[in-house]
N, C-alpha and C positions, 0 to 999 in steps of 0.2 A: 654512415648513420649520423653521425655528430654533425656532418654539412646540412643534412637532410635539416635536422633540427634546427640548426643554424638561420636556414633559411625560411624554416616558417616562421622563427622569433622575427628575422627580417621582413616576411611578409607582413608578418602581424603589428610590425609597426608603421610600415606604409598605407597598410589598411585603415588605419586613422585618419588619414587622409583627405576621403571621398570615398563615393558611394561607389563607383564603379573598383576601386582598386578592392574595398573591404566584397564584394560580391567575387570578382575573380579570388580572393582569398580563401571565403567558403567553396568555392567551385574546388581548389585545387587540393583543402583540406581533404572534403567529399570525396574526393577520387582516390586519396589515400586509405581512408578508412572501406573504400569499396574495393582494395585492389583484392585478388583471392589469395597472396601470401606471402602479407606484409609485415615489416616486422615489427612487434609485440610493442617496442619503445617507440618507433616510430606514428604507428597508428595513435598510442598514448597521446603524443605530442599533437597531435592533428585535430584529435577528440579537445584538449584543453586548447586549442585555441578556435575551435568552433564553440565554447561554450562561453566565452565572452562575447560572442557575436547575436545573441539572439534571437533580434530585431530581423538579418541577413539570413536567416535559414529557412525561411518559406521560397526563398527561390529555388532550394531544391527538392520541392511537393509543386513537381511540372503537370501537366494533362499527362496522360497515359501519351496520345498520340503526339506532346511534342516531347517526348522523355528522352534521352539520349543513347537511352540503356533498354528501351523496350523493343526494339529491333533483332534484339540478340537473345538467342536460346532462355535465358536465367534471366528475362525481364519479368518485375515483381509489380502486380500494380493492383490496386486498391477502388474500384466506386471511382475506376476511370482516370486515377492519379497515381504517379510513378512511383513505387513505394521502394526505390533500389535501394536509395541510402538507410533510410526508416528499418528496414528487414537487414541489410548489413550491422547497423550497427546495433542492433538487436541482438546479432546473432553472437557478435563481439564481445557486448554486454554477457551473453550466454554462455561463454565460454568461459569468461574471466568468473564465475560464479562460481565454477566447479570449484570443489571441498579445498581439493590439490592446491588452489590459489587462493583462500581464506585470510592469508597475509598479506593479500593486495586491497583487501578491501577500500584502505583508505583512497587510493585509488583511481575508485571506481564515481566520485561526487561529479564529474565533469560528464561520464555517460548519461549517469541520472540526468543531469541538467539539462543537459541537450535534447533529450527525449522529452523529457518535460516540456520546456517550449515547442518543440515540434506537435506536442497533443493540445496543448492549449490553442494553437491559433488554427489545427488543422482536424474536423474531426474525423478524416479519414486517417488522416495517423494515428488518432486515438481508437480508432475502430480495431483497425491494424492491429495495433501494440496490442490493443484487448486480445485479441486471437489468438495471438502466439503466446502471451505471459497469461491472459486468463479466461482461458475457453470455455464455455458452459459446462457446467459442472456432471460428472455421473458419478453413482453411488461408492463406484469402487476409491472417487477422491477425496470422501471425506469419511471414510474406512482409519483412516491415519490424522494425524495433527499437520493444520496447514505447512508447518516448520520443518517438519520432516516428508523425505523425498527424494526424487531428483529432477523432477519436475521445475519447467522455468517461474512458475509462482513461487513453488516450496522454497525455492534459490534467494529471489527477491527479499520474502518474510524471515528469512533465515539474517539478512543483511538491515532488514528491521528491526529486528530483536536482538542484536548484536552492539557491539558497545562504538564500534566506529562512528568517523566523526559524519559518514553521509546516510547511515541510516534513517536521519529526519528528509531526507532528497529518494531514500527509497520507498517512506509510505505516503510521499507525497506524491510521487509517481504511481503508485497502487492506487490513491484516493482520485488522483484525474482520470488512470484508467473505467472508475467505479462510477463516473460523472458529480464526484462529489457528493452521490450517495452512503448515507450512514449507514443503510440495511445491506447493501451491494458490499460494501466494503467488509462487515461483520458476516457474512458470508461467506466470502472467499476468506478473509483470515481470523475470523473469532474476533471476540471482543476483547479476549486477553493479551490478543498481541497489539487490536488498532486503540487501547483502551488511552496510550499514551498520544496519541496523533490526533485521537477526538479530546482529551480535557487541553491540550494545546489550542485549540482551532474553539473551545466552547461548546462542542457539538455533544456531549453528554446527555444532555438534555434530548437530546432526537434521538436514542435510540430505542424507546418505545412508539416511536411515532409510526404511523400505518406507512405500509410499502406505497411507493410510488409503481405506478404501470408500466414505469420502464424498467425496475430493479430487475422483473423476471423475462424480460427481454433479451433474447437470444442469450441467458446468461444460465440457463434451467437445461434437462433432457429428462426424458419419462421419465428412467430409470432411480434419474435424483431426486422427483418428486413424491415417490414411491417412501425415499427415505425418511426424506425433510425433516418430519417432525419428531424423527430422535436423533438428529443433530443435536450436540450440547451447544448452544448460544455461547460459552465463553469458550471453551477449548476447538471449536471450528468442528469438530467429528462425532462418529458416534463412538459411543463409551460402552465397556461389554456391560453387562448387564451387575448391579451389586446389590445387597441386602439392604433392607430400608432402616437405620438404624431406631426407628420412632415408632417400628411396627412389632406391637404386641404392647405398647401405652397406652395405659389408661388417658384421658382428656386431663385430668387432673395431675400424673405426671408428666404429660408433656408441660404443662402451666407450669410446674413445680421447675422442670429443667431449664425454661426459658429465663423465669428470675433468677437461679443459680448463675446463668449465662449474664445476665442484665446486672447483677449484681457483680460479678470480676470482672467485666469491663467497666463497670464505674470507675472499680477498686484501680487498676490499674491507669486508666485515664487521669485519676486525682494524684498517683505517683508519677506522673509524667513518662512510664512507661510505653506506651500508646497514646498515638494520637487521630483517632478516626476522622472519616471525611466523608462528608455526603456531595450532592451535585448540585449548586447553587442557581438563583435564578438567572444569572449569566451562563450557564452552560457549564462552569469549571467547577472543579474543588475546591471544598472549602472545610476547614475541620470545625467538627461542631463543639458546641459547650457544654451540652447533654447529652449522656447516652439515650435519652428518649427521643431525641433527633433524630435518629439512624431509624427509629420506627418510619414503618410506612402511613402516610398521612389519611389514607380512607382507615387504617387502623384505631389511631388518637380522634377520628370524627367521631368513629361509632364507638371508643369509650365513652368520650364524651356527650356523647346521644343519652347511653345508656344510663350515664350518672346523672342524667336529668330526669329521665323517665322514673 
C-alpha cells in the first residue's frame, strides 16, 4: 500500500509535466477509485490527487458508446455519457458518510471537490449526481428534518451543518446540484440549514423571489405536492400540529405584547447584549441600529400612511 501511494505521489509529479502524462494520471487514478475492493487509504490517495487536476477530469465523461466500461454488465451511463467513475465515486462518497465514519469527515473535501468540478463543466453529471443525492422529493421525506435520516441527502446536510473544515465544499456541492437555485436549494434542505451558504454567496435577498420553471422540474412527485404547503420553510418538514399562542387575544393585547417584545429588545441591544441583523441590499447581513429596522417595510409605509391621513 505505501508503494501504491508512493507512486501516485510519483505520478502526480510527472503529471506536471504535460498534458498527455497529467491525463494518463487521472486515467489511472479513475481506475482505482472504480476498482470494486479497493483499499479505504488507497482510494483516499487517488480521490486527493484527482482533485488537483480539475481542468483533466472531463476526460473521464466519455460517450456512452466510446466508454471503456459500458461493455461490461455494471456499465453506468447517463443522457448517452459514461457515468462509471461519476456513480463510483458517489457511491465511495456514500459510504464514507455512514454515522460509523463521522471522524473522517475532514476527509472527505477532496470528494467534494472532485464532484464538484465534474458537475460544473458536465451537466449530465450534475443530472446524475441529482438522482442519487436528490431525487424528487415524496411526502414521506419531508415527514423528518432534512438532517436526519440515512438517506444520501440526509448524509450530505448532516456534513453541512457540521463543524468540519469541508462542510462549505458540501453545500456547495448541494447548491450545483440545485442549479444554483435559491428555492430548489431551501427545499431539499430548509432555509435553516442553507441559511449560512446563502448570506455567504449574497443570496438572501432571493429567497422570496418567485420560483423559477425549472425548480419543480423532475424535483416534485404527486404525492409531495399534496403536502407542500405545510412544509415549514425553515426547518425543511412538516411540523405536528401546535396551539397558537396568540389565539384567544384580543387585537389590543396582541399590540400590547408586541411593544413589550419591541421594548426588551431595545433594552438589550443598548446593553450590547444582542445584536440583530437584517438582509441588506447586497444580499448579506448586516446588524441594524434600530430595533424598528427589523420591522417589515410594507409595515413602517403604512404607519406612515396612516400618520399622515
Amino acid at each position: 500500500l505505501c508503494f501504491c501511494v508512493f507512486d501516485l505521489c510519483h505520478l502526480f509529479c510527472i503529471a506536471q509535466t504535460n498534458v498527455t502524462n497529467t491525463d494518463n494520471c487521472v486515467k489511472m487514478c479513475a481506475d482505482i477509485v472504480t476498482l470494486r475492493d479497493v483499499d479505504p487509504n488507497l482510494e483516499q490517495a487517488a480521490v486527493n490527487v484527482l482533485a488537483t487536476m480539475p481542468s483533466s477530469l472531463e476526460i473521464l465523461l466519455k460517450k456512452a458508446d466510446q466508454g471503456e466500461h459500458c461493455a461490461e454488465e455494471d456499465c453506468v451511463e447517463y443522457d448517452g455519457v459514461d457515468m462509471h467513475f461519476v456513480n463510483a465515486i458517489l457511491q465511495s462518497l456514500n459510504r464514507r458518510l455512514e454515522p460509523e465514519a463521522r471522524g473522517e469527515y475532514e476527509l472527505l473535501g477532496t470528494y467534494f471537490t472532485v464532484l464538484i468540478h465534474l458537475c460544473q463543466r458536465s451537466k449530465e453529471s450534475r443530472r446524475f449526481a441529482r438522482l442519487k443525492v436528490m431525487p424528487p422529493l415524496h411526502a414521506e421525506d419531508v415527514e423528518r428534518r432534512p438532517d436526519e435520516g440515512n438517506e444520501f441527502r440526509n448524509k450530505v446536510v448532516r456534513v453541512m451543518m457540521s463543524a468540519c473544515n469541508c462542510r462549505h465544499l458540501a453545500a456547495e456541492f448541494l447548491f450545483i446540484l440545485c442549479k444554483r437555485s435559491v428555492n430548489r436549494l431551501l427545499k431539499y434542505c430548509g432555509f435553516g440549514n442553507a441559511a449560512g451558504l446563502l448570506a455567504n454567496y449574497g443570496f438572501l435577498g432571493a429567497i422570496n423571489q418567485p420560483k423559477r420553471l425549472s425548480d419543480s422540474e423532475d424535483s416534485e412527485t404527486e404525492d409531495y405536492k399534496q403536502v407542500e404547503n405545510l412544509v415549514n420553510p425553515v426547518t425543511g418538514c412538516i411540523e405536528p400540529p401546535h396551539e397558537n399562542p396568540l389565539e384567544g387575544m384580543s387585537q389590543e393585547q396582541k399590540e400590547y405584547e408586541a411593544m413589550q417584545l419591541v421594548n426588551a429588545m431595545s433594552k438589550l441591544m443598548d446593553q450590547g447584549v444582542i445584536s440583530p441583523g437584517t438582509v441588506g441590499d447586497d444580499g448579506r447581513v448586516r446588524a441594524v441600529k434600530h430595533v424598528l429596522e427589523l420591522a417589515p417595510k410594507d409595515d413602517l409605509r403604512d404607519e406612515e400612511e396612516s400618520d399622515v391621513d
